[in-house]
Backbone bond lengths (Angstrom), bond angles and torsions (degrees), N, CA, C in turn:
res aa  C-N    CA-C-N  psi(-1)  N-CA   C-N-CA  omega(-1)  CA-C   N-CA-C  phi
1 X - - - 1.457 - - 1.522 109.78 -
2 X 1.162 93.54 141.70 1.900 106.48 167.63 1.043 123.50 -83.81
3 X 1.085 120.36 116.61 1.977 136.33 171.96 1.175 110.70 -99.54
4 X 1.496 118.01 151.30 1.504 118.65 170.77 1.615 91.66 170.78
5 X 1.446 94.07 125.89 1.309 140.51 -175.21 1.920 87.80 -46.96
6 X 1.583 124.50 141.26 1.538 110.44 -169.94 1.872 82.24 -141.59
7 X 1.866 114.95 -34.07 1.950 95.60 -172.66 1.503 63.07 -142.68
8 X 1.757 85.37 -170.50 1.761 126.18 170.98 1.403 113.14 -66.02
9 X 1.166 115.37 -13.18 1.825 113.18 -157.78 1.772 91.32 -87.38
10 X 1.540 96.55 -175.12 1.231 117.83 163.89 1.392 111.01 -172.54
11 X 1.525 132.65 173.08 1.795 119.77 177.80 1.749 78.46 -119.87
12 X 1.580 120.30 135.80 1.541 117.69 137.43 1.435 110.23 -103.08
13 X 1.230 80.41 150.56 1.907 89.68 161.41 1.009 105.08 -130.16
14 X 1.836 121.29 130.50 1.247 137.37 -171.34 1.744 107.90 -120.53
15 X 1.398 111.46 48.50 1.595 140.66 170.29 1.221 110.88 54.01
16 X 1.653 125.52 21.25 1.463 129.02 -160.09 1.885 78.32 -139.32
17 X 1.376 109.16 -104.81 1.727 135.39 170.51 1.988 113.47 -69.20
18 X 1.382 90.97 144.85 1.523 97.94 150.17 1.570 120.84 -84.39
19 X 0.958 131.76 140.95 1.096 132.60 170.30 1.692 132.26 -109.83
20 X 1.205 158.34 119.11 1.118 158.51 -159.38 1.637 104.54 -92.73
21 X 1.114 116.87 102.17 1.766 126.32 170.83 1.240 132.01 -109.07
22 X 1.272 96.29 119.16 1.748 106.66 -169.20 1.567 111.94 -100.71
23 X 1.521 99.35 120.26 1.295 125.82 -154.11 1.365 108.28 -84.52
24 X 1.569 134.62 170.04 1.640 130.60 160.41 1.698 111.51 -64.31
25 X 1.183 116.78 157.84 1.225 104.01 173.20 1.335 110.95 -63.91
26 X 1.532 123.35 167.21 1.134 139.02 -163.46 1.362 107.96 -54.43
27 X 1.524 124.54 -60.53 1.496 131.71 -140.36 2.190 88.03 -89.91
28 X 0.928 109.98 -13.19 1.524 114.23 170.26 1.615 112.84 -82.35
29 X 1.615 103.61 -43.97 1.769 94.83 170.84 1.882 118.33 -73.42
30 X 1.443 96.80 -18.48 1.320 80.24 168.34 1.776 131.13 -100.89
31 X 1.424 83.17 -8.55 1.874 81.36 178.52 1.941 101.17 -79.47
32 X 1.201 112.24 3.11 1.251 104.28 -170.76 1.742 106.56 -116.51
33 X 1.227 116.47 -0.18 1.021 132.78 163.21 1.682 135.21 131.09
34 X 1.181 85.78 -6.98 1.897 105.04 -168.02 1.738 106.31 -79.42
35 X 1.321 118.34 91.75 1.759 124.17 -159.62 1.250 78.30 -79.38
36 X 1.813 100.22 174.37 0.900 116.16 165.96 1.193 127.02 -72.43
37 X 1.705 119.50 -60.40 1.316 141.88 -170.12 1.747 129.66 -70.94
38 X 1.765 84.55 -21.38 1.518 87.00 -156.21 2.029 105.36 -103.98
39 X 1.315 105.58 -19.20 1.776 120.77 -154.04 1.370 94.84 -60.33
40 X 1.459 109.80 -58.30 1.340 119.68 -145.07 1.598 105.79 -106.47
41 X 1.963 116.24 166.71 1.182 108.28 161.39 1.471 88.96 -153.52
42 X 1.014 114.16 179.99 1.840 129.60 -174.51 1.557 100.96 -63.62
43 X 1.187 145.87 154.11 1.213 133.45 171.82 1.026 128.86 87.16
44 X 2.059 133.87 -39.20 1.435 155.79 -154.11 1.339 84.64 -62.39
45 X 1.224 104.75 133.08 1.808 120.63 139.03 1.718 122.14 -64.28
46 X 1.608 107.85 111.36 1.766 111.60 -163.58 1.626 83.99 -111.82
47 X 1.408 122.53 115.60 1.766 110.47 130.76 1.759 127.60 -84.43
48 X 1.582 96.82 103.86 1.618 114.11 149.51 1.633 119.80 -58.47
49 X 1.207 102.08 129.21 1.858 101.66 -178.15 1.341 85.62 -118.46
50 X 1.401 144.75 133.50 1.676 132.20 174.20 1.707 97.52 -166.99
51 X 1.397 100.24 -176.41 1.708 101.09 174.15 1.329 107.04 -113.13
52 X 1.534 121.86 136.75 1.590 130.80 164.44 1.627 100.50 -46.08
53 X 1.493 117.50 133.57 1.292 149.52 151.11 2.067 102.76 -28.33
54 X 0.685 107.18 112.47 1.393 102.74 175.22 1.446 132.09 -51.86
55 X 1.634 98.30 -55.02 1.836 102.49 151.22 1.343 115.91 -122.77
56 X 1.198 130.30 10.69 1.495 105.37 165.10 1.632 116.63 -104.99
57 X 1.424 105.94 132.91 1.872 98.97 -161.18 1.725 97.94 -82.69
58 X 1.614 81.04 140.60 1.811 94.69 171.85 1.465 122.06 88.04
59 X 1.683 99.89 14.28 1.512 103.67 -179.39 1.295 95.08 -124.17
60 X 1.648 103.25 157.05 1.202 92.96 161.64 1.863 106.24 -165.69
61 X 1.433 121.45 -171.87 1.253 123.11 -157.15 1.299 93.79 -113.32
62 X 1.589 116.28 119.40 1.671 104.79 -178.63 1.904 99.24 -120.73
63 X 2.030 87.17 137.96 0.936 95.61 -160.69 1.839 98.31 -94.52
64 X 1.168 117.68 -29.50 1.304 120.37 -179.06 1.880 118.17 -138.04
65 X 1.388 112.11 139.71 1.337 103.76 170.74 1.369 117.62 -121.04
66 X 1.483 120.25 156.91 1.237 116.85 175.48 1.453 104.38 -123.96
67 X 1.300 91.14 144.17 1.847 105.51 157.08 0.744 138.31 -111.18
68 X 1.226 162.20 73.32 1.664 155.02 -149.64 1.551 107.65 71.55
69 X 1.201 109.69 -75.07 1.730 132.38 -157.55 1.384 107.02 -144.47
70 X 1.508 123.78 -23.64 1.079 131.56 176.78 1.793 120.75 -83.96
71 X 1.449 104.85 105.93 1.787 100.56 -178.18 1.671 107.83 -112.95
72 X 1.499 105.46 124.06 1.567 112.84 -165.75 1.510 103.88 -104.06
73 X 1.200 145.95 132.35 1.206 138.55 -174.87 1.646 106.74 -110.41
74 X 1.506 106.97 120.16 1.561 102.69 -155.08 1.824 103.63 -89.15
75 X 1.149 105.14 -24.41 1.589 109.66 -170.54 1.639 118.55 -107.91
C-alpha cells in the first residue's frame, strides 16, 4: 500500500482516548527524516512526546516521534 503524508494532523490512540496531533509541516518532517512510504504501517506502535492543547481537549502539539529505534525531532 501507498502512504503519503496529505495535512499536519494525525488521530493517536493511547488505549484509554483518541487523541488529535498536530504535526510539523510536511517538508520539515521530511527533511528530518519521516518518509513517506517507508515509516509507517497499519498497526505500528508510535511514541508522540508533545504538549496538551491548552483548551481544546485531546489535542495536542507533538514535539517528537518515535518508531521502533527511529527518533525524529519535529520542532
Amino acid at each position: 500500500h501507498h502512504r503519503e503524508w496529505k495535512d499536519e494532523r494525525a488521530a493517536a490512540y493511547d488505549g484509554v482516548e483518541e487523541w488529535n496531533v498536530v504535526l510539523a509541516p510536511l517538508t520539515r518532517m521530511r527533511s528530518r527524516g519521516m518518509t513517506d512510504n517507508s515509516m509507517l504501517a497499519v498497526g505500528d506502535t508510535v511514541t508522540v512526546v508533545g504538549y496538551p492543547h491548552r483548551r481544546v481537549e485531546r489535542e495536542m502539539r507533538a514535539e517528537r516521534i518515535i518508531i521502533g529505534d527511529v527518533r525524529i525531532e519535529l520542532r
